[in-house]
N, C-alpha and C positions, 0 to 999 in steps of 0.2 A: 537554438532549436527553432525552426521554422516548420511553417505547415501550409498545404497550398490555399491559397487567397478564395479561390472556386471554388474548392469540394464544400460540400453540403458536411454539417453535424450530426448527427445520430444523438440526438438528445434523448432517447429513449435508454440509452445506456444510464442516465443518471440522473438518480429520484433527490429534488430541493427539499428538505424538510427545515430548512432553516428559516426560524420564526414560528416553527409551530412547538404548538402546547403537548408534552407529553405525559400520555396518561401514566397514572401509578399514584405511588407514595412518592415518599422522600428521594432526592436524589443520591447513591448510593456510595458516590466519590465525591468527595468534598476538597475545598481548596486550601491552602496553606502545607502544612507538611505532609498531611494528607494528600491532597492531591498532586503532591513532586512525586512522594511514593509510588502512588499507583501511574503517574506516569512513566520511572523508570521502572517499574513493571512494566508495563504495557506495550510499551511502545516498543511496534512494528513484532507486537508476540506470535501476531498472527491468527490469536484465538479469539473469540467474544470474552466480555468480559466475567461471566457467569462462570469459566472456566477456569479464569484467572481468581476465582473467588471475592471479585470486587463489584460484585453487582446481586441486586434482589431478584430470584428467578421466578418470583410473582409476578414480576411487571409483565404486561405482554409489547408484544409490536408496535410502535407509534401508528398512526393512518398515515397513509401517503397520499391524501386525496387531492391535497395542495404542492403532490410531488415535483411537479416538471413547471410551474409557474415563472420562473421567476430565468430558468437556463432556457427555456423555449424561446422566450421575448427577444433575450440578448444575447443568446449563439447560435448565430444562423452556420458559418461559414469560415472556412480554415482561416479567414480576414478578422475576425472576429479573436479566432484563439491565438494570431497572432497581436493584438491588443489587450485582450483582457483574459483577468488570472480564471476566474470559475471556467471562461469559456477553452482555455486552454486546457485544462485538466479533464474535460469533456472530451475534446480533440483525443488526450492519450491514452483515455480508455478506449477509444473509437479503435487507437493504431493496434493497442494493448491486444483487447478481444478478436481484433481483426485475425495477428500474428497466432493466437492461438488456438483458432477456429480452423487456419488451413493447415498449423502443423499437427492439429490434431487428424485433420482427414487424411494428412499424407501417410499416415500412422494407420490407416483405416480407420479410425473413430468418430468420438461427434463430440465436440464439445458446445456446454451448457453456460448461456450468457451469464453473467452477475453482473447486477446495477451496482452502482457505488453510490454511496448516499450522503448526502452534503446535511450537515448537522451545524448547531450553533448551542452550546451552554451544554445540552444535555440529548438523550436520545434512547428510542426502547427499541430494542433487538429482539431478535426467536431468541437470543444469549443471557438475554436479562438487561435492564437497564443499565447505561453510562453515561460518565458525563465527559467531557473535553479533556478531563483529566490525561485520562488511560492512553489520549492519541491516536494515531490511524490502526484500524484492525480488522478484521476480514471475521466475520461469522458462520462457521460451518453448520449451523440451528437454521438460517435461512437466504445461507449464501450470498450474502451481500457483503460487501468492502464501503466501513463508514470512514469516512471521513472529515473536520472541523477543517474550514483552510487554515484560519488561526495557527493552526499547529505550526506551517511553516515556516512565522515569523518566532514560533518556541527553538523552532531549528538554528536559524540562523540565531538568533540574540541569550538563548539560554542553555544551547549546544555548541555555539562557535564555530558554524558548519559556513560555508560562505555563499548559500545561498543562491541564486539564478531557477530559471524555468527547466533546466534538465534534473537537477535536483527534487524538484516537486514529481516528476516525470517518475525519477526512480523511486520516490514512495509507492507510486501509485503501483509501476510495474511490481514492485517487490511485493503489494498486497496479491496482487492479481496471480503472482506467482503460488502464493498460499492455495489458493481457488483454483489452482491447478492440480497443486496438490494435492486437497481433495479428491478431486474430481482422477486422481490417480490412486485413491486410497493410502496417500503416503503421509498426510499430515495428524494422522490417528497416533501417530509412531510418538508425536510432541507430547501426549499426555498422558505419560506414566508418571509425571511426579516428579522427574528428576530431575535435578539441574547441576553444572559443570561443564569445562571446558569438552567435557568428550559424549556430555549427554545430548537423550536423539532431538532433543528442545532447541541445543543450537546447530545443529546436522540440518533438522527443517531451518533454521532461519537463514544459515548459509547457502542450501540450495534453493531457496525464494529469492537468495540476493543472487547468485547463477541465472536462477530464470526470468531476471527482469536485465541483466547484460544480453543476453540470449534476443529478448525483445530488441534489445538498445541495437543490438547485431543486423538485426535483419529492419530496424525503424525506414529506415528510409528507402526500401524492395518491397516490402510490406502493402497487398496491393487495397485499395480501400471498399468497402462493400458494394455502397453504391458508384463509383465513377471508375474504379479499375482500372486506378493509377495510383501511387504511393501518399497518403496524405501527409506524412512527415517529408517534407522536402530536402531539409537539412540539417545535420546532427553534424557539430564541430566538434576536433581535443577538448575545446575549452568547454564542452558542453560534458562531455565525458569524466573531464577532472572536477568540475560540480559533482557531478555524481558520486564518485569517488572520493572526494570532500564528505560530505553527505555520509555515505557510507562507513566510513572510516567515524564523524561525532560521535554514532552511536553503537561503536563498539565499546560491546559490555567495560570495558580498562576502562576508554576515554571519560566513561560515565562514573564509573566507581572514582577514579582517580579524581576526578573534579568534585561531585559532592561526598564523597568519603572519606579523602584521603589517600586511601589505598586500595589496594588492588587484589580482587580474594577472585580467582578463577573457579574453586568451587561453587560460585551462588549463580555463576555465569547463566544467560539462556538464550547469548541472539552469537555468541561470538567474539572474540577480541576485532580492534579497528583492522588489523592487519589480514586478520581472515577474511572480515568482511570485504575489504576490499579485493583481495583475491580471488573470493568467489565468482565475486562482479564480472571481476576483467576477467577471468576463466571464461564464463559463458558470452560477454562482447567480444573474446577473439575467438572462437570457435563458433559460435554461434549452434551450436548442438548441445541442446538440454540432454541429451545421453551422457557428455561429459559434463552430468552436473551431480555424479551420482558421489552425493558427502556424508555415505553410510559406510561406504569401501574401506 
């Protein structure tokens, strides 16, 4: 995955909160068995974690006064996210929000930016607070996609995912996907309670994984805000089969099957690997979020 050397960053897409102190109590996920739990909860649920029931809805929002400090300094330029990890992931919210701001106009609409938020230890949400635990998650309380990059290295080495910069890409697309949802009133449908192979908890998490292939489709036409030309320059198979790697760790089996044992599809909430992967590549070969409808 390449990005061009020229184009400018848009670092406005994404608030650093890493390193800062967040207000509240106690932190509300804890580590050891605790927090695997509420990791394979969490991760990529899609929801804050206030929903997920693993956070105190007293805390309020951290400040972001220190937000942009630390990614303004050191990513300037598509040269930059072709070096370095924070500034890349900067990059593919840039590609991310780009692709979804024109397919939303071509639709007649408008679509509503979300920052993504760079976290370390712990963090307070409109959702309630969480810590690193829970993993990457998108807040529908105040619209933001948090992120720890930590996680990645959870991916690779406590997932067995094999890791690369397209892989990181499709966390991020797949939060972003969430935020769509939203922003289409379709991610309401996840919080009835239920879980199972056929409940609407993994419907949303299959078409979030559809509408970040759908991105991956169009990454490299994708024209960029300021310079209107493609910032993603080039997306390989090998970049594609990361992702689909990727996709495939954290299907609900691959997960249960490794710390449980076994495999109970009724506790299911994101998908088996095989689905996940399907969705994926559904929306990278059509590239039309219409066929990503996994309520049908």
């Amino acid at each position: 995955m390449q990005f061009d050397d020229d184009a400018p960053l848009d670092t406005s897409d994404v608030q650093d909160v890493r390193g800062s102190r967040v207000p509240g109590g106690r932190a509300t996920v804890g580590g050891g068995i605790v927090g695997l739990v509420a990791l394979l909860l969490g991760l990529f649920f899609g929801i804050g974690p206030q929903e997920l029931g693993l956070a105190d809805g007293s805390d309020r929002p951290a400040s972001t006064a220190s937000s942009l400090a630390q990614v303004q300094q050191s990513c300037r330029t598509g040269r930059d996210a072709n070096t370095k990890e924070d500034c890349r992931l900067v990059a593919v919210v840039n590609s991310v929000q780009d692709h979804w701001r024109q397919e939303f106009a071509r639709g007649g609409g408008t679509y509503t930016a979300s920052p993504t938020v760079f976290f370390s230890g712990r963090v307070g949400t409109a959702c309630g607070a969480a810590t690193s635990a829970v993993g990457p998650f998108y807040c529908p309380g105040d619209r933001k996609v948090y992120l720890d990059l930590g996680f990645f290295d959870e991916l690779r080495t406590t997932f067995g995912a094999s890791g690369g910069a397209f892989a990181q890409a499709y966390v991020v697309a797949h939060e972003y996907g969430h935020h769509v949802q939203d922003l289409m009133g379709t991610l309401r449908r996840a919080q009835d309670g239920r879980t199972g192979a056929d409940s609407n908890a993994v419907r949303v998490e299959l078409q979030a994984d559809c509408y970040a292939g759908v991105w991956a489709h169009h990454a490299t036409t994708t024209k960029d805000r300021s310079t209107g030309r493609p910032l993603v320059t080039s997306l390989t198979d090998a970049d594609i089969r990361d992702g689909l790697d990727a996709a495939a760790a954290v299907g609900d089996d691959r997960i249960q099957e490794r710390f449980q044992g076994r495999v109970a599809p009724e506790s299911w909430t994101h998908g088996s690997a095989q689905q996940r992967q399907r969705w994926f590549r559904q929306g990278y070969q059509t590239g039309d979020m219409g066929r990503c409808d996994t309520f049908r």
